[in-house]
C-alpha positions as CSV (number, residue, x, y, z in Angstrom):
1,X,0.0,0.0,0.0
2,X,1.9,3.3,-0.9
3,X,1.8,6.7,0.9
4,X,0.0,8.3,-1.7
5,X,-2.8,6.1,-1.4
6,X,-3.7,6.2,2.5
7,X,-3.2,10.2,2.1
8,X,-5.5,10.2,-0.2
9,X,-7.9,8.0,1.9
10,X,-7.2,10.4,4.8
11,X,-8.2,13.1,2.3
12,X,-11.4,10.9,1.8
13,X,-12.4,10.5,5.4
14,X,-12.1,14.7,6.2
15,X,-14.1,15.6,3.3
16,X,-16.9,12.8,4.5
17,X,-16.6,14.5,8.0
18,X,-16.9,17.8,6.2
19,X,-20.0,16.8,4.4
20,X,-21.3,15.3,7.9
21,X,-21.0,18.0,10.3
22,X,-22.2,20.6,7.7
23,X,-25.8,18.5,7.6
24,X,-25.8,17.5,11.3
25,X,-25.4,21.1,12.3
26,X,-28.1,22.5,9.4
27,X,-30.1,19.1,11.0
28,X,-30.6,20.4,14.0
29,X,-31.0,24.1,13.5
30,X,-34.1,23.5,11.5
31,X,-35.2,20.9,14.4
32,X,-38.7,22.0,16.0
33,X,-38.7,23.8,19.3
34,X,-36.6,26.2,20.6
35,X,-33.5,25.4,22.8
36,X,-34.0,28.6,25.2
37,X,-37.8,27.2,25.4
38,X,-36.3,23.9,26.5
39,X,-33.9,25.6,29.2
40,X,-36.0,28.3,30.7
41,X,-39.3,26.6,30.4
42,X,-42.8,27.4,28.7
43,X,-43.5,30.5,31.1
44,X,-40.7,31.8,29.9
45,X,-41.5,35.3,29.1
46,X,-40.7,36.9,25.0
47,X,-37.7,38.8,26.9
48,X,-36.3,36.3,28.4
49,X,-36.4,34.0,25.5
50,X,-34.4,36.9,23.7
51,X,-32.0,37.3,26.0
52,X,-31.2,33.8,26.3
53,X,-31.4,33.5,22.6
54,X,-28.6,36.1,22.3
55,X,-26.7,34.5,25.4
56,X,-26.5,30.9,23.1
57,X,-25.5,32.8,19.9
58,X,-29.0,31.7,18.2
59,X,-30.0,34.8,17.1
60,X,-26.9,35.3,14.3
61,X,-26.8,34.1,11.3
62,X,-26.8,30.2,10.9
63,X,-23.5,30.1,8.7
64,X,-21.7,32.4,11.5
65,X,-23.2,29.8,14.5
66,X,-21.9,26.9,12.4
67,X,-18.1,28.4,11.6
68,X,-18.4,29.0,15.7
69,X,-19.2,24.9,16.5
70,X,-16.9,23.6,13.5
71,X,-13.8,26.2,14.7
72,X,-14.2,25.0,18.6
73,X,-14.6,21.4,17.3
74,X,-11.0,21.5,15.5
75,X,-9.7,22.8,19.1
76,X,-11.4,20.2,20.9
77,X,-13.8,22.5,22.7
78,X,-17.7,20.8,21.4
79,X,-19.5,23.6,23.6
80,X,-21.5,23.3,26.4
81,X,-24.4,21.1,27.0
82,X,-28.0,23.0,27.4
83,X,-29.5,20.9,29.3
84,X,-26.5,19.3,32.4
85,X,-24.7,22.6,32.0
86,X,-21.5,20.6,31.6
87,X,-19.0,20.7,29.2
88,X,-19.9,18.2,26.1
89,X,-16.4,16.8,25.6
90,X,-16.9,15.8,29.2
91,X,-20.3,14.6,28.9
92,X,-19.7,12.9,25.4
93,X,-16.6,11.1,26.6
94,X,-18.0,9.1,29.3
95,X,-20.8,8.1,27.4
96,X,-18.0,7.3,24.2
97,X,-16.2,5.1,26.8
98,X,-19.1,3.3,27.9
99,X,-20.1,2.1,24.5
100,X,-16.5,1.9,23.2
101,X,-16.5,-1.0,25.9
102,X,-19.9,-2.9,25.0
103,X,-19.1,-2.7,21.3
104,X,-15.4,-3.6,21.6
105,X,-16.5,-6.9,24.1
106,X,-19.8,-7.2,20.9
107,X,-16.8,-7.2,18.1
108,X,-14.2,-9.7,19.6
109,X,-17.0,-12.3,21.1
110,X,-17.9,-12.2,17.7
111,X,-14.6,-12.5,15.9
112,X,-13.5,-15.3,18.0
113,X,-17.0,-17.0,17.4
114,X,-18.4,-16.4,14.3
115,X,-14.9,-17.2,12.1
116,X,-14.7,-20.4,13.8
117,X,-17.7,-21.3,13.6
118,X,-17.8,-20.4,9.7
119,X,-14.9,-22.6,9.0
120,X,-16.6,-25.4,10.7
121,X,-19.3,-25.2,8.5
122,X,-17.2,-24.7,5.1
123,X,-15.2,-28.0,5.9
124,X,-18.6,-29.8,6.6
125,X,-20.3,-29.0,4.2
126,X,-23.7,-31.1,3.6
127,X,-23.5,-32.0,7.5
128,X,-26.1,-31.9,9.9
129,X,-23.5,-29.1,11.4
130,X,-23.8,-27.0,8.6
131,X,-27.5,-27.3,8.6
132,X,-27.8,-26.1,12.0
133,X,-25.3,-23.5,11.3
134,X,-26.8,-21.8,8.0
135,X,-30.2,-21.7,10.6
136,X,-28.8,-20.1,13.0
137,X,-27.2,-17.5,10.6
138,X,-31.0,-16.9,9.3
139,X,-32.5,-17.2,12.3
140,X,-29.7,-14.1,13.6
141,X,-30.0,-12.1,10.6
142,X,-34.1,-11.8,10.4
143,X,-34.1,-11.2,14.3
144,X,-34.1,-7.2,15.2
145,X,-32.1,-6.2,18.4
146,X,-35.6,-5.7,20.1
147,X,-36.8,-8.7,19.7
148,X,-33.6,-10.8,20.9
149,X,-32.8,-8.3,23.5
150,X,-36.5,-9.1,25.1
151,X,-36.3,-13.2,24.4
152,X,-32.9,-12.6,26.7
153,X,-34.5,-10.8,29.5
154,X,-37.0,-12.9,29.5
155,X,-34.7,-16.2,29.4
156,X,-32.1,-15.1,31.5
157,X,-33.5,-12.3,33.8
158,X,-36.6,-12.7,34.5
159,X,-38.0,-12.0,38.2
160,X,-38.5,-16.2,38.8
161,X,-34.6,-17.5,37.3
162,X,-32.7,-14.1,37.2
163,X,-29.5,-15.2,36.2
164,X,-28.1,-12.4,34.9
165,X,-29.1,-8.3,35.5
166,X,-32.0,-7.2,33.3
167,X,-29.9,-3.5,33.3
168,X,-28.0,-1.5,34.8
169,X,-24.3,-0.3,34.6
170,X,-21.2,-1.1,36.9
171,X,-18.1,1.2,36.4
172,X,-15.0,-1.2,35.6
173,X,-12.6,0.6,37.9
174,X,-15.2,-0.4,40.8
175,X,-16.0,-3.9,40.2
176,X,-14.5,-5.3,37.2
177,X,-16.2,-8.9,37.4
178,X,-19.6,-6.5,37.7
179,X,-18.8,-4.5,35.0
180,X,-18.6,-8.0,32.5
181,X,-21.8,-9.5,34.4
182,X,-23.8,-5.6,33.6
183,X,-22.9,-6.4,29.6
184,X,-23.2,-9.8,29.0
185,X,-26.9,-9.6,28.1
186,X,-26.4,-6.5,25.8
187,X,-23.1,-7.5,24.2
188,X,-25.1,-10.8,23.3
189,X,-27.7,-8.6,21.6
190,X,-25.5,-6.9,19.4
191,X,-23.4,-9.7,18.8
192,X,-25.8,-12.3,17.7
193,X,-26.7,-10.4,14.3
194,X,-23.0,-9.4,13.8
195,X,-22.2,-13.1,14.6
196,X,-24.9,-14.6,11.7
197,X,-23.8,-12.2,9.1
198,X,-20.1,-12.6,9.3
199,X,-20.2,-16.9,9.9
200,X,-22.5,-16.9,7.0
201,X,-19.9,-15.0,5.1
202,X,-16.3,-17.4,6.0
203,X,-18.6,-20.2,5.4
204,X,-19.7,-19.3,1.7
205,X,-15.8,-17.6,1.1
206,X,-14.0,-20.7,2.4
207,X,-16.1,-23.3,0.6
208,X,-15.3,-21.3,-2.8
209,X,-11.5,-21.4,-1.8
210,X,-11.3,-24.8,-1.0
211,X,-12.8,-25.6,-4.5
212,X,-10.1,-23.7,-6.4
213,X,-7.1,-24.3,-8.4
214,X,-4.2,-23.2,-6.1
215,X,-5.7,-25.3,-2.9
216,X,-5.6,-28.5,-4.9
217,X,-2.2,-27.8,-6.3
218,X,-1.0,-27.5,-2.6
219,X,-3.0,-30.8,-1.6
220,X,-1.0,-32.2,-4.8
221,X,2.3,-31.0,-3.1
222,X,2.0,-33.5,-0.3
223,X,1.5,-30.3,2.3
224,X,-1.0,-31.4,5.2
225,X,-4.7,-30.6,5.7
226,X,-4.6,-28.7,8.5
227,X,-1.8,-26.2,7.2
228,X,-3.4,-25.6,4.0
229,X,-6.2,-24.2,5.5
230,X,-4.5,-22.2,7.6
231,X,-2.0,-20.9,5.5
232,X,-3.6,-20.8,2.1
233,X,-7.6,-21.2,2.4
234,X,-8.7,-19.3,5.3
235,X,-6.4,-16.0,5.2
236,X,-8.2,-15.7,1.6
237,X,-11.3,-16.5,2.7
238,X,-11.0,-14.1,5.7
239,X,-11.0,-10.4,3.3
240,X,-14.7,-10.8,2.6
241,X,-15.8,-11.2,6.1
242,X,-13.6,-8.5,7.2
243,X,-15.5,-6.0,4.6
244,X,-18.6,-7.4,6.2
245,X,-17.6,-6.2,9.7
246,X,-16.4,-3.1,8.7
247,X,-19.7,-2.6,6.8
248,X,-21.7,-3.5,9.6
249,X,-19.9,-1.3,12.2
250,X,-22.9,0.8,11.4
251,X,-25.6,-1.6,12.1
252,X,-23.5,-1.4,15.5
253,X,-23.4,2.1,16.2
254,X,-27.4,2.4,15.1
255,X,-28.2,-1.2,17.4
256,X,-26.1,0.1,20.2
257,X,-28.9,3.0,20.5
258,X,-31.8,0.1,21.1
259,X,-29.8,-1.9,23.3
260,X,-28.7,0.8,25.6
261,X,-32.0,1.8,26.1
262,X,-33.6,-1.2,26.6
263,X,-30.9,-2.0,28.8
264,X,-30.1,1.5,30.9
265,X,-26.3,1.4,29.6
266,X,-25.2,4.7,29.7
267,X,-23.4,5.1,26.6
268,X,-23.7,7.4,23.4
269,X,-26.9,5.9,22.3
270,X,-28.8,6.5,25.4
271,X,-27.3,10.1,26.0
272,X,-28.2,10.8,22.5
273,X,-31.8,9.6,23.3
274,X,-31.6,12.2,26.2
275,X,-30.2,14.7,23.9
276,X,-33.1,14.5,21.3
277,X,-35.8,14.2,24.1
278,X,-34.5,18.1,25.7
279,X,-33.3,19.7,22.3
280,X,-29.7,19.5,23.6
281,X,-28.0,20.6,20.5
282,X,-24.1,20.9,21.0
283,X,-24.7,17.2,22.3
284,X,-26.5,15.8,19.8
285,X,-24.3,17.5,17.0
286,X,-21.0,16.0,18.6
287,X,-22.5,12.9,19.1
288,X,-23.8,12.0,15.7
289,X,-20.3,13.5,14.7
290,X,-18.4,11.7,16.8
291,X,-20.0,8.2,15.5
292,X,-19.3,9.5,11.9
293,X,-15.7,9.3,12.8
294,X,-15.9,6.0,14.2
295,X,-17.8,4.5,10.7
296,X,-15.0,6.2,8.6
297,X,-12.1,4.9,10.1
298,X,-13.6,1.5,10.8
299,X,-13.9,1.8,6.9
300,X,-10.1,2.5,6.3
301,X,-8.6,0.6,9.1
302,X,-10.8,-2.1,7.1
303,X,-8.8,-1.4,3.9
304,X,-5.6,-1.5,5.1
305,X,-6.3,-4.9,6.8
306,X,-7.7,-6.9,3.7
307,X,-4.3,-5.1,1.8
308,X,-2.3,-6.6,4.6
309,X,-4.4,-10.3,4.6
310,X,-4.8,-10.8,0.8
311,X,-1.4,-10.2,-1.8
312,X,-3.6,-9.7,-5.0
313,X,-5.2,-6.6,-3.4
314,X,-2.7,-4.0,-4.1
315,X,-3.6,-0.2,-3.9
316,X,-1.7,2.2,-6.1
């Protein structure tokens, strides 16, 4: 991969960001309601309104307020939340941390699951095993986060065999074996889908690669089973599914809203839940932001990967 090319993808991933913030900030300004409504309340009277119209710079032009947000974003400085009267880089970053956690246990249960699992099914093919599997991968794909987040509470935490929490949220510097007990049920929502998707995916890929030319000719060479799928099928079989998890990093980041309502994790989705509910702008502009990052460089950390994984990809 040469220098000119990930500059240019780096090019790539500011204009997106551009594009992004420019229709998240013009979003929100046209939003119904009125932010100094929201803060001072509906008995508010027309002077006040004015006043604190003036005080939160909503009474310039919307091109000035947006050169304003975009100028403090660049310095790090997101503003000031209307609602907690704290600052949002504060507010943001716990929450950002909080589902950084859930979605980072989601990706790796997943990873260490679904490819597994995958290759099982490719190298039985036909097999009861690969039945059960191709099922399960339907079964995970049709099934919203709604509806398996409520079949687990109702399994697993329900008032007569609680097993696990139905919610809640344990900090991991207080009790770290709490902290994994809070997110097993909500890691398991998000995973599942994730987990159909990308098993489905090794288990077509790998079943095409064993087929072709270059495995038989290493069969031919005397080299052993085992190695030839680890050394020649699977690594070519693996660029696929990792497009399909960097494509469906944003059925995460829109399921992590769901789950971390239906389960009271405090994380970006819920805060931006919060955000919407009191007309909390600077929040809900740096969160959507903020996951628009994330999707972007999920994309290109994604590219760099499969160049690394597979030889015949080669970016000029």
């Amino acid at each position: 991969m040469s220098l000119a090319y990930l500059l240019r993808r780096l090019g790539a991933v500011l204009i997106v960001l551009c594009v992004v913030s420019v229709t998240v900030f013009a979003i929100t300004a046209v939003l119904p309601g009125n932010a100094a409504l929201m803060i001072l309340g509906e008995n508010a009277s027309a002077e006040n309104l004015a006043a604190m119209e003036r005080q939160l710079g909503l009474d310039r032009p919307v091109v000035v307020q947006y050169f304003d947000w975009i100028s403090g974003v660049v310095q790090g400085d997101f503003g000031t939340s209307l609602r907690l009267q704290l600052p949002v880089s504060q507010v943001v970053g716990e929450a950002f941390w909080n589902s950084m956690s859930l979605a980072v246990i989601a990706l790796v249960a997943v990873t260490l699951i679904a490819i597994p699992m995958g290759t099982f099914a490719a190298l039985k093919r036909g097999s009861i095993w690969d039945l059960f599997i191709g099922l399960f991968s339907y079964v995970g794909t049709a099934l919203p986060e709604f509806v398996t987040a409520t079949l687990l509470l109702v399994f697993f935490a329900a008032p007569s065999r609680q097993y696990l929490p139905a919610g809640g949220f344990v900090a991991p510097g207080e009790d770290l074996s709490g902290f994994f007990v809070h997110a097993i049920l909500p890691a398991t929502t998000l995973g599942l889908i994730l987990m159909a998707h990308i098993s489905r995916q090794v288990r077509s890929e790998l079943a095409d690669v064993l087929s072709s030319d270059f495995v038989r000719a290493a069969r031919l060479k005397g080299i052993p089973e085992g190695r030839v799928i680890r050394r020649h099928a699977l690594p070519n079989s693996l660029t696929p599914a990792i497009a399909v998890i960097s494509l469906d990093i944003g059925y995460l980041l829109g399921g992590i809203i769901v789950v971390e309502e239906i389960f009271a994790w405090p994380g970006l989705g819920r805060l931006l839940i919060y955000a919407l509910q009191n007309r909390d702008l600077p929040v809900i502009q740096a969160v959507t932001l903020l996951l628009a990052v994330v999707y972007a460089l999920s994309n290109l950390v994604a590219d760099i990967v499969i160049a690394k994984l597979d030889p015949r990809v080669r970016y000029a």
